[in-house]
N, C-alpha and C positions, 0 to 999 in steps of 0.2 A: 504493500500500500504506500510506504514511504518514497518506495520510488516511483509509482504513478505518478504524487504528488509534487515531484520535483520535475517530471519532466512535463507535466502539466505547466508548474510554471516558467520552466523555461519557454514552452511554446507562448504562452502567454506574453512573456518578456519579448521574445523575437517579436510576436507581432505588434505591440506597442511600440518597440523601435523601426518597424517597418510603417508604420501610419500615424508617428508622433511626428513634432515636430523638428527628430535628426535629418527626417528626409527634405526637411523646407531648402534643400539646397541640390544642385544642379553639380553630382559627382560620379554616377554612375548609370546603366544602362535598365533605366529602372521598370522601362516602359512594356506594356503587356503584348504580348506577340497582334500586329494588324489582323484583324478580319477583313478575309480578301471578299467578305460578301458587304462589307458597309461599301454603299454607294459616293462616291465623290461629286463634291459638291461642281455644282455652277453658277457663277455669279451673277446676280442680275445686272450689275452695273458691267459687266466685261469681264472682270478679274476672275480667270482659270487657274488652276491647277494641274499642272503636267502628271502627264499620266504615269504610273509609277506605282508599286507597293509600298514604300516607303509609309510608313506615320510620323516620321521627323524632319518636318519639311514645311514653311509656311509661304504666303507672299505678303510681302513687306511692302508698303505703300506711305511714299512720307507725303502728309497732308499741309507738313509747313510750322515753322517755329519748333515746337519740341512735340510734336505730336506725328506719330507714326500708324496706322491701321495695317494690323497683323491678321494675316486670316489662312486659318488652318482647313487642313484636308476634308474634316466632318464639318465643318461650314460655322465653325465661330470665328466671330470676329472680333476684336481688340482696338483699343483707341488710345494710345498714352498719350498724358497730360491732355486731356482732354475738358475743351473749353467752350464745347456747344455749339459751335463756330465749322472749326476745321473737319471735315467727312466728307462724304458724298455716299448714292443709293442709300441701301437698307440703314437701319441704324444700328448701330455694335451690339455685342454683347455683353463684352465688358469691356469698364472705361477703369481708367486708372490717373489721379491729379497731385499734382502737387502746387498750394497754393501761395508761391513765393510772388506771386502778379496773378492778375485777371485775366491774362493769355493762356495760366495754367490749368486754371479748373472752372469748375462752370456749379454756379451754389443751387440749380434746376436742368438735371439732366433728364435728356429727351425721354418719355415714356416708351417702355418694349425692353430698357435697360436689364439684364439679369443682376450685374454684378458693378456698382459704382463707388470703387477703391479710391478712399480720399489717402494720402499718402501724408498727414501729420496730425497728431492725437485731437480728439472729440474733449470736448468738458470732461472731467472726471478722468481723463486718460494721461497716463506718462509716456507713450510712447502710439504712436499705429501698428495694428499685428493682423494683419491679411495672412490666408492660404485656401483659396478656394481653385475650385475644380470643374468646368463645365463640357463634357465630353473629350474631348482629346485635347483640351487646356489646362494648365493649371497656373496659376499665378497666385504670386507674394512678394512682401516685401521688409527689405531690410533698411530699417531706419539712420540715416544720419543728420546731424545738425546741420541748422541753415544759418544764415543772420537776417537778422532783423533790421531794417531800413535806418534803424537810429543809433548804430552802432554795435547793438550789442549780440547775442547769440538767441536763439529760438532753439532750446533742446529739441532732437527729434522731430524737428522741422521740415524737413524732407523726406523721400523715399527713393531706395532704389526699387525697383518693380522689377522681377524676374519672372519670364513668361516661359513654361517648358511645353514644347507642340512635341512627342515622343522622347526620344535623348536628343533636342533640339534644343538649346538651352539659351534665350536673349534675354539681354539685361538693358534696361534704360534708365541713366544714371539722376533723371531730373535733374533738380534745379540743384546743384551739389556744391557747396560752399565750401567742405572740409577737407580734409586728406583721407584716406581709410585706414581705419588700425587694421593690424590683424583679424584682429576679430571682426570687420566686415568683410576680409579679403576670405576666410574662412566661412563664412554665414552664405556669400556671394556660389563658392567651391567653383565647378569650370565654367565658365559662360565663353559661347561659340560665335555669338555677335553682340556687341555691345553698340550700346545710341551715345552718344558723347556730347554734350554743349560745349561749343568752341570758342562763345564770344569773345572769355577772357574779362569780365567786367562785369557781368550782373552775377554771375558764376566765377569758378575757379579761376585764376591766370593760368593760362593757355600751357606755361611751364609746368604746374602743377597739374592741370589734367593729363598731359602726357606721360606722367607719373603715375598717374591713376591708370593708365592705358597700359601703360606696362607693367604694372602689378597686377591685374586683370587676368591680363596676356590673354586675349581671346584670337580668334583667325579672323574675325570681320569687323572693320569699325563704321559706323556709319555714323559722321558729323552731322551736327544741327544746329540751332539756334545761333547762327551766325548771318553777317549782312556781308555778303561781297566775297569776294575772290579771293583779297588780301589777306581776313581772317585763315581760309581754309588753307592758302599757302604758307601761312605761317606754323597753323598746326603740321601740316606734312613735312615742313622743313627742319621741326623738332625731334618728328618719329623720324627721319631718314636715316640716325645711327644702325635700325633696327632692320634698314632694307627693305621696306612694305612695298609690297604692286599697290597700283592707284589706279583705279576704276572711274571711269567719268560714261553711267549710261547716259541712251538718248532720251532717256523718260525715269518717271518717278517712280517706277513699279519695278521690284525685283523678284527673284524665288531662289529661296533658301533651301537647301537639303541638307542634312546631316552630312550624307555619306560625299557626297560633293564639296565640304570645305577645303578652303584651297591651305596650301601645305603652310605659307605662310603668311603673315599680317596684312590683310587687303583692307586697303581704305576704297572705298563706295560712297560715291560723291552723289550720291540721289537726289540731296536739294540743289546741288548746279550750284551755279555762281551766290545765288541769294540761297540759304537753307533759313532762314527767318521767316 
């Protein structure tokens, strides 16, 4: 009997470490084998998905400023910093804000919304703790400080929002004001495309995100919230110790695959000259 009861709870133990939240992080192949009978989505506004078995695989669509619409194989869609404003067709499924400006979040998101992740603590709160899950999405987020317009700090003022479409694993770093300890480079674990603010002045200095970029260490970066040419020639002339390809498509829409990232650091210029 004493040993039923121990390997009872060991089972118990595994599966609390497998559905607590050690797994709120982007470290291994955690995803459940694809059902080659789910149907793939088509979009009504245009936006397909190549045909493929794959489940780790999204299309990425930047809508402008720091707001990007992710949209996965079984047809959710995703909106960072989303501010009411920036979309087009259907409406998302889930939004995710961070409210450092009114560009960021929107305080009456569109109805049909499933999931609208504010990314900095409610009354009563220390901190924002997102991890939810809508079909072959999940997303969460890990907290860091922002400042405050009068000088001072807003603990847990910001979010990073980590979106996993299979072992596809993107992260969008908001409106990110600090450095990252360990302990967010750890919470973060591998992220395969990161969304980066380049302004350098309402955010990070462009030096210190490049730091952030390299501590990351993902294979895809995709710049935003920058005005002009100058900004994103600057950021790429930082990364250039590192060696990156630099991507300049003819359109704002890309698709992402797991099994496709390239070997190494590719910057993806999808907002063009203006990503603001």
């Amino acid at each position: 009997m004493t040993l039923r009861l121990s390997l009872a709870a060991l089972v118990a133990a595994t599966l609390a470490l497998l559905t607590g939240p050690a797994l709120a992080r982007c470290s291994k192949n955690l995803v459940q084998q694809f059902d080659p009978s789910l149907q793939r989505v088509s979009f009504d506004d245009g936006v397909r998905l190549a045909n493929g078995p794959s489940p780790s695989r999204a299309v990425i669509t930047f809508l402008g400023h720091a707001s990007y619409q992710i949209d996965t194989p079984q047809g959710v869609r995703a909106i960072t910093d989303y501010n009411g404003v920036n979309g087009f067709g259907r409406h998302p499924d889930i939004v995710t804000m961070n409210n450092a400006h009114s560009t960021h979040f929107s305080d009456e998101p569109e109805e049909g919304i499933t999931y609208a992740l504010r990314g900095w603590p409610q009354e009563g709160e220390s901190e924002a703790k997102h991890d939810v899950t809508l079909k072959d999405m999940r997303v969460w987020n890990v907290p860091t400080n922002a400042r405050d317009w009068s000088g001072g700090v807003r603990i847990n003022g910001n979010s990073i929002f980590i979106f996993a479409i299979g072992d596809l694993c993107i992260a969008h770093l908001g409106h990110l004001h600090q450095r990252l300890t360990p302990e967010h480079i750890e919470a973060l674990g591998r992220i395969d495309v990161l969304m980066v603010p380049i302004d350098g002045a309402y955010t990070m200095g462009v030096p210190l995100m490049v730091d952030v970029v390299k501590r990351i260490d993902p294979r895809i970066v995709l710049p935003m919230h920058y005005w002009g040419r100058s900004q994103l020639d600057r950021f790429v002339t930082l990364l250039a110790p590192l060696e990156p390809a630099f991507v300049w498509p003819d359109k704002r829409t890309i698709e992402v695959a797991k099994e496709d990232l390239p070997d190494k650091l590719t910057i993806i210029a999808v907002g063009g000259d203006g990503g603001g």
